[in-house]
LOMAR-880058 format. One line per field, with one value per residue (C-alpha): residue number from 1; x, y, z. Coordinates in nm, 3 decimals. Layout:
residues N
num = [NUM,...]
u = [X,...]
v = [Y,...]
w = [Z,...]
//
This chain:
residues 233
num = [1,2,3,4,5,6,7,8,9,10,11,12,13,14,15,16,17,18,19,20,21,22,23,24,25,26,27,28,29,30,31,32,33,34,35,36,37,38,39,40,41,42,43,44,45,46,47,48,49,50,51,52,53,54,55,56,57,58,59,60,61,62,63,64,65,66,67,68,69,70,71,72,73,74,75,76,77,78,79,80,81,82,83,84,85,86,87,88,89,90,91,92,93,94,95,96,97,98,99,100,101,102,103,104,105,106,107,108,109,110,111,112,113,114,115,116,117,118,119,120,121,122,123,124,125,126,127,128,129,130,131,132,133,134,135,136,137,138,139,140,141,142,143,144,145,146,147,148,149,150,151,152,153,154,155,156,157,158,159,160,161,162,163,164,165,166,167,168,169,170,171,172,173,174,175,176,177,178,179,180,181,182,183,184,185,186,187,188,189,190,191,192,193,194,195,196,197,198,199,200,201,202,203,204,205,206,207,208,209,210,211,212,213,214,215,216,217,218,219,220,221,222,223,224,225,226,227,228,229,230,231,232,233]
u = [1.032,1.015,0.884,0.810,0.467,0.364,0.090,0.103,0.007,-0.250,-0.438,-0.390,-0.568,-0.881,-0.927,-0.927,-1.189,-1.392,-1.419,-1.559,-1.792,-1.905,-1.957,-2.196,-2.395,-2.476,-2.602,-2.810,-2.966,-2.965,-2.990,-2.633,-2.512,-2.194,-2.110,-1.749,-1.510,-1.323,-1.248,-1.039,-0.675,-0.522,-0.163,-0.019,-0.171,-0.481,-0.721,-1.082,-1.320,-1.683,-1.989,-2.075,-2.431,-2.421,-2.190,-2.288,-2.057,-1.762,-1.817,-1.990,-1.662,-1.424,-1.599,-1.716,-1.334,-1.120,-0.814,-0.811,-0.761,-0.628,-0.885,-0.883,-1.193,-1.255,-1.115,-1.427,-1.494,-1.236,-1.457,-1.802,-1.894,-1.882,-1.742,-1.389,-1.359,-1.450,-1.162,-0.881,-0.947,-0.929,-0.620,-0.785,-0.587,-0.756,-0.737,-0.892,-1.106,-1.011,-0.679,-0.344,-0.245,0.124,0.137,-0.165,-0.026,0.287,0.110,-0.093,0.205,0.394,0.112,0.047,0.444,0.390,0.159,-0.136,-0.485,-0.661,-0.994,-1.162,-1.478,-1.393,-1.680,-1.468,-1.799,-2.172,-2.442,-2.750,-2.927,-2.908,-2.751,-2.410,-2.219,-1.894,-1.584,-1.310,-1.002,-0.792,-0.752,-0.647,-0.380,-0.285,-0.242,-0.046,0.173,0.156,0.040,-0.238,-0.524,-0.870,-1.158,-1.485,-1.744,-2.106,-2.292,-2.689,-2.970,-2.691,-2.945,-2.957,-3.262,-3.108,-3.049,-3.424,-3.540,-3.336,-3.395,-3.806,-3.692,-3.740,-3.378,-3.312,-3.141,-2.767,-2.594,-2.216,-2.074,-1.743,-1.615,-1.333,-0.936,-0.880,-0.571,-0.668,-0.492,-0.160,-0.175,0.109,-0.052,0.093,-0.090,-0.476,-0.478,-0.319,-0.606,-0.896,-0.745,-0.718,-1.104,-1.149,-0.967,-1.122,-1.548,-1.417,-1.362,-1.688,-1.868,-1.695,-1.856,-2.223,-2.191,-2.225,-2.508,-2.902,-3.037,-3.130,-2.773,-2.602,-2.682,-2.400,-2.303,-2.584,-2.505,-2.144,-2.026,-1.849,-2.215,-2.324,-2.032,-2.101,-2.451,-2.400,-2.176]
v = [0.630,0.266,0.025,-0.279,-0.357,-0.601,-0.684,-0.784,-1.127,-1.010,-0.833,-1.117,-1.349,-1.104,-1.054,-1.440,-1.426,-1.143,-1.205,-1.565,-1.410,-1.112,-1.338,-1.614,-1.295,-1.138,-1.502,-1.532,-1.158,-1.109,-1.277,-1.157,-1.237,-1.099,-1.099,-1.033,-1.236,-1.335,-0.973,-0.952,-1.017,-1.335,-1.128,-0.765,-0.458,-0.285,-0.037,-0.146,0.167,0.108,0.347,0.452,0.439,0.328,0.173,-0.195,-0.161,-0.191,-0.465,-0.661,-0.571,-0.662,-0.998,-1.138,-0.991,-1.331,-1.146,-0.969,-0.596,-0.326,-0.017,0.297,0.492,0.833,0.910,0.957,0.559,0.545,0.750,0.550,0.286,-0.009,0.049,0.168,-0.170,-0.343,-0.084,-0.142,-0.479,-0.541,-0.259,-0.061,0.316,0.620,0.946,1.306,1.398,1.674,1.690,1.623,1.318,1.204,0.899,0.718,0.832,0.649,0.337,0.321,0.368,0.072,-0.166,-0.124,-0.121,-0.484,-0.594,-0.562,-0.470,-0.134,-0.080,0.260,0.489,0.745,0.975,0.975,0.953,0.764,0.905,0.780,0.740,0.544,0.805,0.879,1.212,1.369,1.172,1.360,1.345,1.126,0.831,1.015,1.139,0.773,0.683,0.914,0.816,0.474,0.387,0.062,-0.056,0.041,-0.188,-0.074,-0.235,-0.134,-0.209,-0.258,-0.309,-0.222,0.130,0.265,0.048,-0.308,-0.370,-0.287,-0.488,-0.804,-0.783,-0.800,-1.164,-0.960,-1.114,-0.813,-0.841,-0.727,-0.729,-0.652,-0.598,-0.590,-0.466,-0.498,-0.360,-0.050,0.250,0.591,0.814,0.955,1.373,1.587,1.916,2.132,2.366,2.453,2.228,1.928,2.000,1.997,1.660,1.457,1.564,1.416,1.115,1.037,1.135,0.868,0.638,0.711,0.696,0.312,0.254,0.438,0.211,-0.145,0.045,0.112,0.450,0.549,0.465,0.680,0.989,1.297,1.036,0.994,1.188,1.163,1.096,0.745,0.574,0.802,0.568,0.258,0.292,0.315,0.035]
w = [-0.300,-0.092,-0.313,-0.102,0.024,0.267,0.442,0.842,0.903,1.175,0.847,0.588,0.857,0.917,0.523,0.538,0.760,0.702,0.303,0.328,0.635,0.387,0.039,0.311,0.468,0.127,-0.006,0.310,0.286,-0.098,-0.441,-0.529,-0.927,-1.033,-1.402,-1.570,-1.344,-1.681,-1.707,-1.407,-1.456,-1.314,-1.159,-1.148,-1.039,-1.126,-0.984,-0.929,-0.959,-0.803,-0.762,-0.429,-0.304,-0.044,0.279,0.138,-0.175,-0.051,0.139,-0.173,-0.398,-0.152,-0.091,-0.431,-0.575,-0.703,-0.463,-0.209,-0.283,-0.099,0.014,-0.074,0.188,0.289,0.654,0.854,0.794,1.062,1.263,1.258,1.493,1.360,0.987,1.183,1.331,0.995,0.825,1.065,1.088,0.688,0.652,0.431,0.332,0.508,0.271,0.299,0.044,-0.149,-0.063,-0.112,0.143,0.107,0.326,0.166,-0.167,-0.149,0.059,-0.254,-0.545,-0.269,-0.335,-0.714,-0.725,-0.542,-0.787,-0.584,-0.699,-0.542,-0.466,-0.487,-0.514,-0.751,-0.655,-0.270,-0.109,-0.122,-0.326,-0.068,-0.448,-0.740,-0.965,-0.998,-0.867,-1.038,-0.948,-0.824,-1.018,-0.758,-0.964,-1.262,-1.073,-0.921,-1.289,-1.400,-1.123,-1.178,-1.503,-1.477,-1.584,-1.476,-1.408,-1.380,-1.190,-1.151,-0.839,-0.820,-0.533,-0.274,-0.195,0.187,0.227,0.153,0.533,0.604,0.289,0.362,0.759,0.629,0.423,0.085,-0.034,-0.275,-0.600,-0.569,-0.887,-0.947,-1.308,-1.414,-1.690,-1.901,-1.811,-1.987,-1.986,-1.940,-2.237,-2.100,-1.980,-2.125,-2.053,-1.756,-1.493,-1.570,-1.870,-1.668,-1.398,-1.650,-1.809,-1.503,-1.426,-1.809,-1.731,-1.392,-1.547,-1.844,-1.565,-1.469,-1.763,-1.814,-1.505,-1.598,-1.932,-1.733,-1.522,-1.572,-1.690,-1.298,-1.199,-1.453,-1.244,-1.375,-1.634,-1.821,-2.095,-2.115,-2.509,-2.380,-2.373,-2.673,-2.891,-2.686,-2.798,-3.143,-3.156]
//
């Protein structure tokens, strides 16, 4: 597989633009605090993992990050007025949910082989609530590929309403967490049992993420035995 990984000048200059524009628009709408920068690492690759609530989440990550990450979003964001011109414009990697997508594959492999971060939404698509749904197991798979670390970051006050609540001068509280790098454990298992761990792997993901959330965010995670031993530590 083609390991090099570039990014076209016309692309580098919009996410030059756009991420300044984004970080401004979210001060001017919101009371935005984001805790954990120290956790991010200063060089090599790493996957970013991010609950999905809503369309505003992406934006927030992508703007308040340290670098400029590349995109992981479900195809039919390439579809919608508005949010298509926002993803071609930034470069971000169309995939199908659900299923198994070559090209974006190896784009993605390219850039962590680069030593570029990736963002991504583990659940593959927005909740419309606070609560959390069951991620698929996509980035368990991108790690096996490509062992890195995963960061989890938990996004609050980014709900379906924000737009109406900041357009009314409310200035909602938007709040992004992030947590500290860890490795998922390693799968050796083959066929049904390799299945069943990758779904473990990518709900531990998850359940990093529910950890640095509130109880109403934790959604399908609430229970999960990660924040059972992270609350009796």
């Amino acid at each position: 597989m083609e390991t090099t990984y570039s990014v076209p000048i016309r692309t580098r200059a919009a996410r030059k633009t756009l991420r300044p524009t984004f970080r401004v628009l979210f001060h001017l709408l919101s009371h935005v605090t984001i805790t954990g920068k120290e956790n991010v690492p200063a060089q090599g690759p790493y996957l970013v993992a991010i609950n999905h609530v809503s369309l505003y989440d992406p934006p927030l990550a992508v703007a308040f990050w340290p670098a400029a990450p590349e995109v992981l979003g479900a195809i039919e964001v390439w579809h919608r007025p508005g949010q298509n011109i926002l993803a071609q414009l930034y470069g971000g990697i169309p995939v199908r949910r659900g299923e198994y997508d070559r090209q974006p594959l190896q784009r993605l492999l390219r850039a962590l082989h680069s030593g570029r971060p990736v963002l991504m939404s583990p659940e593959g698509r927005r909740s419309h609530r606070p609560g959390m749904n069951q991620a698929h197991p996509g980035i368990a798979y991108l790690v096996e590929k490509f062992p890195v670390p995963v960061i989890p970051v938990g996004i609050v006050g980014t709900t379906d309403d924000f737009w109406q609540r900041a357009r009314r001068g409310e200035r909602p509280q938007v709040t992004m967490h992030i947590g500290k790098p860890f490795y998922l454990p390693p799968i050796e298992s083959l066929g049904n049992d390799r299945k069943a761990a990758r779904q473990q792997n990518a709900d531990l993901v998850m359940a990093h993420i529910a950890a640095l959330l509130p109880p109403e965010y934790r959604g399908f995670y609430a229970n999960h035995p990660f924040l059972t031993s992270q609350a009796s530590c």
